[in-house]
mmCIF file as Biopython writes it, N, C-alpha, C and O atoms, coordinates in Angstrom:
data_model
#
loop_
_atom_site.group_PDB
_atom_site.id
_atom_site.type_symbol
_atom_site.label_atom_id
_atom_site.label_alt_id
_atom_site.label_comp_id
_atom_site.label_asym_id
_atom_site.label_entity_id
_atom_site.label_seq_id
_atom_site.pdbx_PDB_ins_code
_atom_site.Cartn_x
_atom_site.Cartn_y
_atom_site.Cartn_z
_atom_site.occupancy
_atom_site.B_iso_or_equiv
_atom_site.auth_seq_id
_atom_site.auth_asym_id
_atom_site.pdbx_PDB_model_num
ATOM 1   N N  . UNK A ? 1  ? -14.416 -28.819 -88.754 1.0 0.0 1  A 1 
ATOM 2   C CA . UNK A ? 1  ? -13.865 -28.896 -87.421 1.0 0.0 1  A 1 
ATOM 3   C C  . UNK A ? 1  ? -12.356 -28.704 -87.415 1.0 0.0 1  A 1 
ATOM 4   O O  . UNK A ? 1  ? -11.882 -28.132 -86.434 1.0 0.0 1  A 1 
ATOM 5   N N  . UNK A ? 2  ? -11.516 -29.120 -88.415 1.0 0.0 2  A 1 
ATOM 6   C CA . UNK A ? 2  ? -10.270 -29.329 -88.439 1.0 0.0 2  A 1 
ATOM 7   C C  . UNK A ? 2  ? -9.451  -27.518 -88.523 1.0 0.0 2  A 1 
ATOM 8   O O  . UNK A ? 2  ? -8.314  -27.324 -88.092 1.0 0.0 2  A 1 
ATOM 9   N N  . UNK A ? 3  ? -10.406 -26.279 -89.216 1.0 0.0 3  A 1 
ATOM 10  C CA . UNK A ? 3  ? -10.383 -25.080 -89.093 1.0 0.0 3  A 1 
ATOM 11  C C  . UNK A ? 3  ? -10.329 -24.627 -87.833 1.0 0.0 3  A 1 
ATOM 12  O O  . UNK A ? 3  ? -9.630  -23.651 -87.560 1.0 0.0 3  A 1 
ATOM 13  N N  . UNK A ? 4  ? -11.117 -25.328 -86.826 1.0 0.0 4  A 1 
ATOM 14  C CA . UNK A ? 4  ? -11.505 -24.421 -85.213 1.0 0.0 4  A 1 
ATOM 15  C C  . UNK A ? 4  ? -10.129 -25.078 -84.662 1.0 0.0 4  A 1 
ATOM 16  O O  . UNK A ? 4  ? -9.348  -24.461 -83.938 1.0 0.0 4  A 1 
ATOM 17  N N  . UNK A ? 5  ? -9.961  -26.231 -85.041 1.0 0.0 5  A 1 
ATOM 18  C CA . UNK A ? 5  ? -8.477  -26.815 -84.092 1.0 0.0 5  A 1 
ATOM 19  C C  . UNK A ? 5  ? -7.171  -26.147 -84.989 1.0 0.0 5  A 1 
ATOM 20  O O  . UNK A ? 5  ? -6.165  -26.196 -84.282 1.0 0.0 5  A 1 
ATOM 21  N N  . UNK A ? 6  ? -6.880  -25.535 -86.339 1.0 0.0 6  A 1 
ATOM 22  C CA . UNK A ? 6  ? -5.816  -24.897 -86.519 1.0 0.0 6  A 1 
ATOM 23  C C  . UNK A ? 6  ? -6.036  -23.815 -86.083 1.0 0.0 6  A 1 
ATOM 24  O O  . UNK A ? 6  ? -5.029  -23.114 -85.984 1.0 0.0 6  A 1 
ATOM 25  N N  . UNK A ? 7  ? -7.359  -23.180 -85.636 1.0 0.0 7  A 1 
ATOM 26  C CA . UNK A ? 7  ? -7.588  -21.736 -85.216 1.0 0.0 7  A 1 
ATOM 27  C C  . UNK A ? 7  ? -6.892  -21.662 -84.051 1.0 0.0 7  A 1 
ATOM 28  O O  . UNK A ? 7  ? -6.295  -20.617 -83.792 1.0 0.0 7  A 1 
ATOM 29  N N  . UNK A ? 8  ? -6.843  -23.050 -82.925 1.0 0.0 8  A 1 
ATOM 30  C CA . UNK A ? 8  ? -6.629  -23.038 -81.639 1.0 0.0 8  A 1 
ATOM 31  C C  . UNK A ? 8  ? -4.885  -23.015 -81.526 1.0 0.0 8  A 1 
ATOM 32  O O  . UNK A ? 8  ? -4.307  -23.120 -80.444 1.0 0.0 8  A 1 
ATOM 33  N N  . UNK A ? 9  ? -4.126  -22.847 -82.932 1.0 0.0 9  A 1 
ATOM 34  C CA . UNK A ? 9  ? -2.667  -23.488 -82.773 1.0 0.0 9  A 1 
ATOM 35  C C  . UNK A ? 9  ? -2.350  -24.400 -82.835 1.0 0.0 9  A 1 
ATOM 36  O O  . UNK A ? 9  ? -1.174  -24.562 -83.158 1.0 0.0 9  A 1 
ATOM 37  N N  . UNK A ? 10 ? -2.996  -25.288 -82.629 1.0 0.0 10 A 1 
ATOM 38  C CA . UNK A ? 10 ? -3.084  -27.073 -82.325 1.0 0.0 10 A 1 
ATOM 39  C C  . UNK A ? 10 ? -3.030  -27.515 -81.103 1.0 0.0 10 A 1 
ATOM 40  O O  . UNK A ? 10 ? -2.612  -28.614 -80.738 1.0 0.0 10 A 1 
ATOM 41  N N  . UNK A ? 11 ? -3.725  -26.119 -80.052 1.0 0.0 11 A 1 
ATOM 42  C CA . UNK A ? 11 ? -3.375  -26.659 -78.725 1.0 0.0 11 A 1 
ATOM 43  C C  . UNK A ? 11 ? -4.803  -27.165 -77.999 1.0 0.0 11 A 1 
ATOM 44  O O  . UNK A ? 11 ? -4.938  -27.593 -76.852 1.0 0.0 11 A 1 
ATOM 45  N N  . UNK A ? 12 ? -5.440  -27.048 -78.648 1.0 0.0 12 A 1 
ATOM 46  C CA . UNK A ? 12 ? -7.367  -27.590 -78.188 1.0 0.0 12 A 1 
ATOM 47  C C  . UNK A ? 12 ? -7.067  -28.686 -78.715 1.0 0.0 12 A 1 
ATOM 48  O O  . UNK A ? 12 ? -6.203  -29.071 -79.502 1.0 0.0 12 A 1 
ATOM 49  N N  . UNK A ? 13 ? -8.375  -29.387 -77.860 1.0 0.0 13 A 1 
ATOM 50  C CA . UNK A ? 13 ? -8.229  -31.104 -77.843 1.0 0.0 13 A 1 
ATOM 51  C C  . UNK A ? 13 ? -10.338 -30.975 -77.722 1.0 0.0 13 A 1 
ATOM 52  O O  . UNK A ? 13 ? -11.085 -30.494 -76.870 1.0 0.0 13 A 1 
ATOM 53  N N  . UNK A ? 14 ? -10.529 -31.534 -78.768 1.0 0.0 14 A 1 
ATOM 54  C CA . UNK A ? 14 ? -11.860 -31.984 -79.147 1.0 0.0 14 A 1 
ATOM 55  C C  . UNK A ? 14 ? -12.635 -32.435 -77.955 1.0 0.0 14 A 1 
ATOM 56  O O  . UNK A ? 14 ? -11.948 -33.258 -77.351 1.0 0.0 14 A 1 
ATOM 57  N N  . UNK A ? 15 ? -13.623 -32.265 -77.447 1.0 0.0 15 A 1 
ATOM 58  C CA . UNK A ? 15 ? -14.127 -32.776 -75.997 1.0 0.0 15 A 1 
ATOM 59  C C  . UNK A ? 15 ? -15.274 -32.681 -75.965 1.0 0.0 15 A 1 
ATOM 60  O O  . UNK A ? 15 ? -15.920 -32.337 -76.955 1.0 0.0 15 A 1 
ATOM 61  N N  . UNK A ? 16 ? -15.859 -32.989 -74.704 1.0 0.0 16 A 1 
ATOM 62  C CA . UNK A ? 16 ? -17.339 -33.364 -74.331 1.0 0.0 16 A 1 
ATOM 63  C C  . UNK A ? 16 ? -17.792 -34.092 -75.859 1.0 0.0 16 A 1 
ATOM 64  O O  . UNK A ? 16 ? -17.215 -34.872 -76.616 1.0 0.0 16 A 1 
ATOM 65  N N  . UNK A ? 17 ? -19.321 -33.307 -75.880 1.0 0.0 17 A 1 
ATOM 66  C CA . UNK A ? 17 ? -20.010 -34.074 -76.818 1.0 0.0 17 A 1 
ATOM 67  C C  . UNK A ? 17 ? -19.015 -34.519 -78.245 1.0 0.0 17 A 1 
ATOM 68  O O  . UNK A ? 17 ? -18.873 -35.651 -78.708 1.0 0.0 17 A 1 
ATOM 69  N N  . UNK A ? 18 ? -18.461 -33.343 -78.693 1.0 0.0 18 A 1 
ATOM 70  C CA . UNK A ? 18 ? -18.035 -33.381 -80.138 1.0 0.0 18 A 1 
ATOM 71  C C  . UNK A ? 18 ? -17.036 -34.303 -80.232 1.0 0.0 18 A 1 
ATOM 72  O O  . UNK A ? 18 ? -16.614 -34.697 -81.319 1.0 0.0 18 A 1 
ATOM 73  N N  . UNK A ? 19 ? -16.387 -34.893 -78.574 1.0 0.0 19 A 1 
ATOM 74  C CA . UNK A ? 19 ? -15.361 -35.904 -78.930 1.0 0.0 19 A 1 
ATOM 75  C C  . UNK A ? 19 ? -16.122 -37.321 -78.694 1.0 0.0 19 A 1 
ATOM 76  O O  . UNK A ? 19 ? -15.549 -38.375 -78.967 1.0 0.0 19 A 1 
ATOM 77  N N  . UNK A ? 20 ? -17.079 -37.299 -78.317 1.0 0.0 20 A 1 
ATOM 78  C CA . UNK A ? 20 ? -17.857 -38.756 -78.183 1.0 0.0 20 A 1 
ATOM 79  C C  . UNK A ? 20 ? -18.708 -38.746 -79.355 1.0 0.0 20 A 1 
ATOM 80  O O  . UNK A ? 20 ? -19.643 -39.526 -79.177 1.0 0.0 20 A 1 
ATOM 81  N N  . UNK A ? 21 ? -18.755 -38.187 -80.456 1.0 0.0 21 A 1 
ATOM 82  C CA . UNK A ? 21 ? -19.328 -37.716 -81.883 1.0 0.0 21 A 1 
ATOM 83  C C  . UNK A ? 21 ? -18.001 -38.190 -82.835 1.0 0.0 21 A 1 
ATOM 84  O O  . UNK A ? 21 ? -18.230 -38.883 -83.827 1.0 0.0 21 A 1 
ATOM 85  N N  . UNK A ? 22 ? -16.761 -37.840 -82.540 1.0 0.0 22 A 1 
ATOM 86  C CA . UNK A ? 22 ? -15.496 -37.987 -83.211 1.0 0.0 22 A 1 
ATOM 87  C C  . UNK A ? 22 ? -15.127 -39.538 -82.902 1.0 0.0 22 A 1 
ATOM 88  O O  . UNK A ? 22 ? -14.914 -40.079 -83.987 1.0 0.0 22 A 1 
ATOM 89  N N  . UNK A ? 23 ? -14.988 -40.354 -81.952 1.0 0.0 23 A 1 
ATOM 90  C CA . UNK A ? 23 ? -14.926 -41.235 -81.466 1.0 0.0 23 A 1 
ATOM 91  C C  . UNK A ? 23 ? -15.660 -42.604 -81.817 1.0 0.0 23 A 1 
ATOM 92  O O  . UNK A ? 23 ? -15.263 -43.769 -81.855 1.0 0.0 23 A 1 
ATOM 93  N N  . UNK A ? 24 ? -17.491 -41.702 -82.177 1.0 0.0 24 A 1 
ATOM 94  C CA . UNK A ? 24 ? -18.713 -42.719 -82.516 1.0 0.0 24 A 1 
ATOM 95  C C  . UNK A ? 24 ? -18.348 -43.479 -80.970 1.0 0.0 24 A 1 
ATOM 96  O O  . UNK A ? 24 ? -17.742 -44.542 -80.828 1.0 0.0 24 A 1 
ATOM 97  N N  . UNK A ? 25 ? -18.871 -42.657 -79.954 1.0 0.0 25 A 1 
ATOM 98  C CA . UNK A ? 25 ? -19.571 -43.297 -79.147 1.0 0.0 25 A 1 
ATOM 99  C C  . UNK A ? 25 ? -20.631 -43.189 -78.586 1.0 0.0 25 A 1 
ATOM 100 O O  . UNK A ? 25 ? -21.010 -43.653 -77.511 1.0 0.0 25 A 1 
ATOM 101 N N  . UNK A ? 26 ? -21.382 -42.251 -79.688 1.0 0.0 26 A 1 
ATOM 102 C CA . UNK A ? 26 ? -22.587 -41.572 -79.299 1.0 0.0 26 A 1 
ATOM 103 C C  . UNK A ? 26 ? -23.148 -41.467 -80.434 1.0 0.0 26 A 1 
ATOM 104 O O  . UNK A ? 26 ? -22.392 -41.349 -81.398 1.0 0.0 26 A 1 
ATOM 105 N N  . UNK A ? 27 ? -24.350 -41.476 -80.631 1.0 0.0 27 A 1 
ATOM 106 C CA . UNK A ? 27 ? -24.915 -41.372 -82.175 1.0 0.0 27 A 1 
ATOM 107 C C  . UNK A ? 27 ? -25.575 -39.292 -81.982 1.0 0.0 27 A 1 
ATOM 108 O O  . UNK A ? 27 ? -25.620 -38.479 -82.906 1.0 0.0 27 A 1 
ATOM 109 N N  . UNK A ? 28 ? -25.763 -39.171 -81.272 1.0 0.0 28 A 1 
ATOM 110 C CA . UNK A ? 28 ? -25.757 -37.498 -80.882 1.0 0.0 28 A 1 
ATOM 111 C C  . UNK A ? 28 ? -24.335 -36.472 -82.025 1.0 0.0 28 A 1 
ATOM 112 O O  . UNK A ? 28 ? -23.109 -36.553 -81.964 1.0 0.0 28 A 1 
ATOM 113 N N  . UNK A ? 29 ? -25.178 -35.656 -82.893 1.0 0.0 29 A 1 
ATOM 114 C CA . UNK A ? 29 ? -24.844 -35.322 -83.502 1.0 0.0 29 A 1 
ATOM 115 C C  . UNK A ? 29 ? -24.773 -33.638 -82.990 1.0 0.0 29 A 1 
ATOM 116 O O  . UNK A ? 29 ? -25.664 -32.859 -83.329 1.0 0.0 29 A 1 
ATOM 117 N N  . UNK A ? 30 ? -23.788 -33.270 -82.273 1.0 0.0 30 A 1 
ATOM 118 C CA . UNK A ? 30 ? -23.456 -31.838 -81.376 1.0 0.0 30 A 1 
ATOM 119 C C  . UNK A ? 30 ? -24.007 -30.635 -82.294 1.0 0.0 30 A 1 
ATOM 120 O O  . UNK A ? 30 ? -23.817 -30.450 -83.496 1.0 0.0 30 A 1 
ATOM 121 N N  . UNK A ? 31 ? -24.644 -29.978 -81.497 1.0 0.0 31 A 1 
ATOM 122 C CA . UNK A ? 31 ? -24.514 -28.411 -82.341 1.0 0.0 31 A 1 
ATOM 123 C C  . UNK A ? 31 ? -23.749 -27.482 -82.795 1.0 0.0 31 A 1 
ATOM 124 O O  . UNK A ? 31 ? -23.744 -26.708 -83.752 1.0 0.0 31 A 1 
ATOM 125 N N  . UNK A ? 32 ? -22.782 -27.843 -81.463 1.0 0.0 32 A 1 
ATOM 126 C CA . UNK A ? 32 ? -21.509 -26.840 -81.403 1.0 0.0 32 A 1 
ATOM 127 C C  . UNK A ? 32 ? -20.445 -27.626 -81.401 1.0 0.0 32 A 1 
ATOM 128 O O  . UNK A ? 32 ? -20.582 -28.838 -81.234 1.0 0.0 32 A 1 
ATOM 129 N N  . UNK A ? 33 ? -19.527 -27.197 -81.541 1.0 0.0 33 A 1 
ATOM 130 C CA . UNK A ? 33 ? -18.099 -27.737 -81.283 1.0 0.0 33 A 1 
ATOM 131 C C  . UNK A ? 33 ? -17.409 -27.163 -80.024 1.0 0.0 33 A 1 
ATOM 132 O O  . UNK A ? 33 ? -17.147 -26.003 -79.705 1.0 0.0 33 A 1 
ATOM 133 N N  . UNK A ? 34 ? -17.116 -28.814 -79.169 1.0 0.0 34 A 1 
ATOM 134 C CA . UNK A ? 34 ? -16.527 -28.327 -78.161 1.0 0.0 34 A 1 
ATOM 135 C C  . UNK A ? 34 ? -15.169 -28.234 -78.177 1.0 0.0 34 A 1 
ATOM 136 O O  . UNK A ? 34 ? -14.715 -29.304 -78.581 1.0 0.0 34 A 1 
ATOM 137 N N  . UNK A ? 35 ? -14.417 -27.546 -77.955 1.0 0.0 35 A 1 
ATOM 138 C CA . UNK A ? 35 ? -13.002 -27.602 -77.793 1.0 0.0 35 A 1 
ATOM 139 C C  . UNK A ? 35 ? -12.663 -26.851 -76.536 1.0 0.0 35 A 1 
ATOM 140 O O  . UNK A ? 35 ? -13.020 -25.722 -76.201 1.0 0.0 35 A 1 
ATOM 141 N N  . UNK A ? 36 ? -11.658 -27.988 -75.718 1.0 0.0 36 A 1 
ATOM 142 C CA . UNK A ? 36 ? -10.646 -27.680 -74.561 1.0 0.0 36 A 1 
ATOM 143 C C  . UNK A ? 36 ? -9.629  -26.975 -75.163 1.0 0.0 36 A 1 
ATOM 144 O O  . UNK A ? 36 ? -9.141  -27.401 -76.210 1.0 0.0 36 A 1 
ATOM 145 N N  . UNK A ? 37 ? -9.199  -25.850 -74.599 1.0 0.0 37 A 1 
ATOM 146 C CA . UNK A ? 37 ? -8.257  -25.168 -74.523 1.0 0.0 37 A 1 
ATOM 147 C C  . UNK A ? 37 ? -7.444  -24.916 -73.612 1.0 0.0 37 A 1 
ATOM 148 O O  . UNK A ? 37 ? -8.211  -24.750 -72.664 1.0 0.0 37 A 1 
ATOM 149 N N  . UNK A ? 38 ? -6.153  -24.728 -73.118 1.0 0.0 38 A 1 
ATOM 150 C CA . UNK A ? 38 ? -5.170  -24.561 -72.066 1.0 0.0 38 A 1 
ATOM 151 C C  . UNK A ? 38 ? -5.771  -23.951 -71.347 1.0 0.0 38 A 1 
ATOM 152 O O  . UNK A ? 38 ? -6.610  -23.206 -71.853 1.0 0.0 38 A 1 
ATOM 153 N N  . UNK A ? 39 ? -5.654  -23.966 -70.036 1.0 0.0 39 A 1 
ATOM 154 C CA . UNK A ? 39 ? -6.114  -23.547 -68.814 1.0 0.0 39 A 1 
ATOM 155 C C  . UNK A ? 39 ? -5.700  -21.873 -68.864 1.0 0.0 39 A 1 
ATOM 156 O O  . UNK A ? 39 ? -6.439  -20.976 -68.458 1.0 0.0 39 A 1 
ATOM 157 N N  . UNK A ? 40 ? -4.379  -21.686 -69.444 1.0 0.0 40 A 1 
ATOM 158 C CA . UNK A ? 40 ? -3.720  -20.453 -69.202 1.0 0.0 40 A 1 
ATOM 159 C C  . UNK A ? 40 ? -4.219  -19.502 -70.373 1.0 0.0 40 A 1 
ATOM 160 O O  . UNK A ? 40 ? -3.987  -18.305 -70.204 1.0 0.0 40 A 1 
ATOM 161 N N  . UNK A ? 41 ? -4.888  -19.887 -71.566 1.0 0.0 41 A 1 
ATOM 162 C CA . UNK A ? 41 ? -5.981  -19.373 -72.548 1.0 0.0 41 A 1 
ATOM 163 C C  . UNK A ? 41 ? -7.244  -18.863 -71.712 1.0 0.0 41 A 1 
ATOM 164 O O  . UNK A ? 41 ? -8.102  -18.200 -72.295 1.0 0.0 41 A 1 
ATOM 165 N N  . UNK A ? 42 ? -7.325  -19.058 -70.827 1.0 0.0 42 A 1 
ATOM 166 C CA . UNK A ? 42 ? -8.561  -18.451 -70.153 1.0 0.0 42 A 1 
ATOM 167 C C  . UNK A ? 42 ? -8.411  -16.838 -69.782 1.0 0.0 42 A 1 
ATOM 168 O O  . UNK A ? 42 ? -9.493  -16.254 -69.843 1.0 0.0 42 A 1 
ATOM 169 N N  . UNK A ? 43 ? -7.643  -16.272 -69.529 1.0 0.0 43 A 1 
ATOM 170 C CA . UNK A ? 43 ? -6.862  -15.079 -69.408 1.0 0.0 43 A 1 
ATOM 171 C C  . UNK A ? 43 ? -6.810  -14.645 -70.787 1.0 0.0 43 A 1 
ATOM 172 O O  . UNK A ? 43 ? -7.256  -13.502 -70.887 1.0 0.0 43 A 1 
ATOM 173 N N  . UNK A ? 44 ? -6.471  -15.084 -71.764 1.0 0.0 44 A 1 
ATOM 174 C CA . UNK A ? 44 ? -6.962  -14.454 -73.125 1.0 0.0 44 A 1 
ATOM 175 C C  . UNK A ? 44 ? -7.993  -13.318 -73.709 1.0 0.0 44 A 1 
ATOM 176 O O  . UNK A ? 44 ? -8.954  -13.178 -72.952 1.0 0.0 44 A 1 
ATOM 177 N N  . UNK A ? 45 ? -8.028  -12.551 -74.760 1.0 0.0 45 A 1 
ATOM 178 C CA . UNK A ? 45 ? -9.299  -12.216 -75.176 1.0 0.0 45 A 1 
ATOM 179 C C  . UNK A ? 45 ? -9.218  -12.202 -76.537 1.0 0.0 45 A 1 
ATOM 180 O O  . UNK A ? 45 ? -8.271  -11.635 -77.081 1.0 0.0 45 A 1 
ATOM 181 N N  . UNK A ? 46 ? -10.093 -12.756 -77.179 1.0 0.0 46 A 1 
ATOM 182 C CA . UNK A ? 46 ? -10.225 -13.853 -78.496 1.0 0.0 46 A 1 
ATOM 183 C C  . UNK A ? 46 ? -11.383 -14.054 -78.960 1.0 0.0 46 A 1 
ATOM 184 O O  . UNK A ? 46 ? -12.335 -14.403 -78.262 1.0 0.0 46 A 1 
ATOM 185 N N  . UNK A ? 47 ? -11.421 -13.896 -79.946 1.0 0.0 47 A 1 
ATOM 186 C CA . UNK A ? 47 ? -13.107 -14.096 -80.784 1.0 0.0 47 A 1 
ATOM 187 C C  . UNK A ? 47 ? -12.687 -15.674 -80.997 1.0 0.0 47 A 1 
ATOM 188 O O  . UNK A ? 47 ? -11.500 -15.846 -81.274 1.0 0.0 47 A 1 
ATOM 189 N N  . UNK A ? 48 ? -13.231 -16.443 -80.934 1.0 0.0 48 A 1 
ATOM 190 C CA . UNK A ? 48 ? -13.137 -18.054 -81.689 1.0 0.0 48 A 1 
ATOM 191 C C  . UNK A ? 48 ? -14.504 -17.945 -82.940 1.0 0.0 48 A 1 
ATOM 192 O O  . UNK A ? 48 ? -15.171 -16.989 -83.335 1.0 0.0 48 A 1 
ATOM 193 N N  . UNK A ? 49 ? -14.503 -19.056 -83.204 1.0 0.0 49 A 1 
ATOM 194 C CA . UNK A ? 49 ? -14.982 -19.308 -84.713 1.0 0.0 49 A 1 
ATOM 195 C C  . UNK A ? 49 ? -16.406 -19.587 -84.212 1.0 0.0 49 A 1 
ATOM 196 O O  . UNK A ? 49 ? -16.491 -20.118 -83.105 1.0 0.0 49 A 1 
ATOM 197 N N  . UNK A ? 50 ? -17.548 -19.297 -84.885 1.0 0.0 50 A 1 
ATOM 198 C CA . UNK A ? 50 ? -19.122 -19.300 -84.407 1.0 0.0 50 A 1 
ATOM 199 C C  . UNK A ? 50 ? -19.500 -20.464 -83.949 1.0 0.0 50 A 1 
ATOM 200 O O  . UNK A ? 50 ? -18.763 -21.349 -84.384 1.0 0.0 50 A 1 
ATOM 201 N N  . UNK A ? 51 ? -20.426 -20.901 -83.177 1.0 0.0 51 A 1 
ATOM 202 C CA . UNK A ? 51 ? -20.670 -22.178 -83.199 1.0 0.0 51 A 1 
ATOM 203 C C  . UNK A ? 51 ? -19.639 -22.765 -82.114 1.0 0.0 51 A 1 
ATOM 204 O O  . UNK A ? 51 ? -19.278 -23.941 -82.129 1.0 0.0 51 A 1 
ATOM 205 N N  . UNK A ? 52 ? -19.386 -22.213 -81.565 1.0 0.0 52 A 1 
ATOM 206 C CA . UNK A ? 52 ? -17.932 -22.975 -80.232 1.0 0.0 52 A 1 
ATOM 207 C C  . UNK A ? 52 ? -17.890 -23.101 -79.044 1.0 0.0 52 A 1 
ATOM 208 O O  . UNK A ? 52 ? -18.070 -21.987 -78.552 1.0 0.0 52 A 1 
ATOM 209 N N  . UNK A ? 53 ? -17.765 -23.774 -78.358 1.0 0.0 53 A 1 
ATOM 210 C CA . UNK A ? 53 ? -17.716 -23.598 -77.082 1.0 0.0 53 A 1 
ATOM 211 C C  . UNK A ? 53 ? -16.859 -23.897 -76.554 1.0 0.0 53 A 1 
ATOM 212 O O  . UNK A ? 53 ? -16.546 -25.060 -76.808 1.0 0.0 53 A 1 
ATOM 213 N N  . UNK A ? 54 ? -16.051 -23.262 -75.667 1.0 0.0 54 A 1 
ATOM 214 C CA . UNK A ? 54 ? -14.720 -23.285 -74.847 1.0 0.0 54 A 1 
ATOM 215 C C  . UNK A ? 54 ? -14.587 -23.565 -73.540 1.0 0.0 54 A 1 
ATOM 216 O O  . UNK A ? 54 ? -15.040 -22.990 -72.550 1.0 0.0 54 A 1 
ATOM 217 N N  . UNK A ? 55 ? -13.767 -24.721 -73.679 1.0 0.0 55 A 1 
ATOM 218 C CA . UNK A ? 55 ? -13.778 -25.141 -72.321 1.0 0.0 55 A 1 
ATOM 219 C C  . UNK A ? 55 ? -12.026 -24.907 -71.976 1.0 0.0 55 A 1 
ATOM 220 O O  . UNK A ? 55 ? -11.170 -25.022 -72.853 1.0 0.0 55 A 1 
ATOM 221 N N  . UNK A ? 56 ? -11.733 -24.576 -70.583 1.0 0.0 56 A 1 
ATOM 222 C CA . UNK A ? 56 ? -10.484 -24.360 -70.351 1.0 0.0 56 A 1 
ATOM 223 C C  . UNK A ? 56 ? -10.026 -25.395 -69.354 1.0 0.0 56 A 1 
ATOM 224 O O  . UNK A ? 56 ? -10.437 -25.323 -68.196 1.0 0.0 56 A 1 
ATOM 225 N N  . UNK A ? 57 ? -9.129  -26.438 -69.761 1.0 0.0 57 A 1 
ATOM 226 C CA . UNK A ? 57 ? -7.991  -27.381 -68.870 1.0 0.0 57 A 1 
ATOM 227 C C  . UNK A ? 57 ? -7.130  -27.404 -69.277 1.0 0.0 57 A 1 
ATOM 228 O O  . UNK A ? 57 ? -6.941  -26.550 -70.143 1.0 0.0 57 A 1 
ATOM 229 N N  . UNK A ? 58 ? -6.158  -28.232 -69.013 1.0 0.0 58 A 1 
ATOM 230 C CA . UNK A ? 58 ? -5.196  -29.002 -69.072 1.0 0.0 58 A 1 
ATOM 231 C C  . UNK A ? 58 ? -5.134  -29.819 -69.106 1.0 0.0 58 A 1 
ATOM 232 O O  . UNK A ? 58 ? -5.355  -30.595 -68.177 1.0 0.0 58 A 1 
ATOM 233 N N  . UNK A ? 59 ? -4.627  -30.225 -70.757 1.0 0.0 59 A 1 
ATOM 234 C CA . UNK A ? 59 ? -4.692  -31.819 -70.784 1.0 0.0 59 A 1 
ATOM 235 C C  . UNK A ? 59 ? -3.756  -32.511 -71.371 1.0 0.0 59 A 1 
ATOM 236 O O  . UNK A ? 59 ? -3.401  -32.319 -72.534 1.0 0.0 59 A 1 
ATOM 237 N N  . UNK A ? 60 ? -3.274  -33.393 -70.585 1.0 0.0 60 A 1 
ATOM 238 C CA . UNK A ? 60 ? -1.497  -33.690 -71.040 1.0 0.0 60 A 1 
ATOM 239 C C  . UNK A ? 60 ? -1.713  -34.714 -72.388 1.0 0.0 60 A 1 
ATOM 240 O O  . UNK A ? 60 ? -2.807  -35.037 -72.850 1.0 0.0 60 A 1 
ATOM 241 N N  . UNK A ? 61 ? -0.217  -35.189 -72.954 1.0 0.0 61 A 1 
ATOM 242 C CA . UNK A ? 61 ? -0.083  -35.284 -74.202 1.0 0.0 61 A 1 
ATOM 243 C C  . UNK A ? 61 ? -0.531  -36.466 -74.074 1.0 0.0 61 A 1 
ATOM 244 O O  . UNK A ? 61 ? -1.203  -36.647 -75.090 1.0 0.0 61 A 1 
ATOM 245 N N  . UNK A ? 62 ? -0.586  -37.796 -73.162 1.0 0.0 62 A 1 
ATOM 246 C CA . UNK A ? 62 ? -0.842  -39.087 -73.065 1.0 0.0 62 A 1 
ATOM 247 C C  . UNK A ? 62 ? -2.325  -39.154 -73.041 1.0 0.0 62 A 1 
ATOM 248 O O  . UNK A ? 62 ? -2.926  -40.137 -73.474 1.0 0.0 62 A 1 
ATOM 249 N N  . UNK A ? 63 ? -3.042  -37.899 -72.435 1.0 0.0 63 A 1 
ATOM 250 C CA . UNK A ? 63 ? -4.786  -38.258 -72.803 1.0 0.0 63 A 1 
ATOM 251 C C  . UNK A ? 63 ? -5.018  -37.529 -74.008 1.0 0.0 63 A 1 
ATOM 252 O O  . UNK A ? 63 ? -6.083  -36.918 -73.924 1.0 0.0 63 A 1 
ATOM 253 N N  . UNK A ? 64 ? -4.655  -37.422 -74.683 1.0 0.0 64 A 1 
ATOM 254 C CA . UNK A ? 64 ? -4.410  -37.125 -76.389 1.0 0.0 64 A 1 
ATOM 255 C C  . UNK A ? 64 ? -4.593  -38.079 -77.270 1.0 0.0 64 A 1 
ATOM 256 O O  . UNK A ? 64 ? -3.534  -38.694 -77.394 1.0 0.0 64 A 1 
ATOM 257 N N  . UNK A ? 65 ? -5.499  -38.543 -78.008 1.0 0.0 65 A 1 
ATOM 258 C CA . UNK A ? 65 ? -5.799  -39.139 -78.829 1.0 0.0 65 A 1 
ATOM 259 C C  . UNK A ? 65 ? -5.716  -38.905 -80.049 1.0 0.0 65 A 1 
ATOM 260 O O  . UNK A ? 65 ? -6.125  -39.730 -80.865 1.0 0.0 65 A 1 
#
């Protein structure tokens, strides 16, 4: 996982399932890896790493864990 988040720059933030998996607040073991990416990455065109799913927000540095 730590590959798909240097892939992202360090600007994706782990989410949905794969962050309630990272967290252990879920015993659900994800298929994919979710990662949030900047809202303004949506306009992009980008292969990401297999297995991924991309979600696009904004998410400031204080809901950063």
């Amino acid at each position: 996982m730590v590959a798909v988040w240097l892939w992202s720059e360090q600007q994706g933030v782990f989410s949905h399932q794969t962050a309630l998996a990272l967290h252990n607040l879920s015993d659900v073991l994800p298929h994919r890896v979710h990662l949030t990416l900047p809202a303004n990455w949506k306009q992009r065109r980008f292969r990401g790493p297999a297995d991924t799913v991309f979600h696009h927000a904004d998410v400031g540095k204080t809901k950063r864990v």
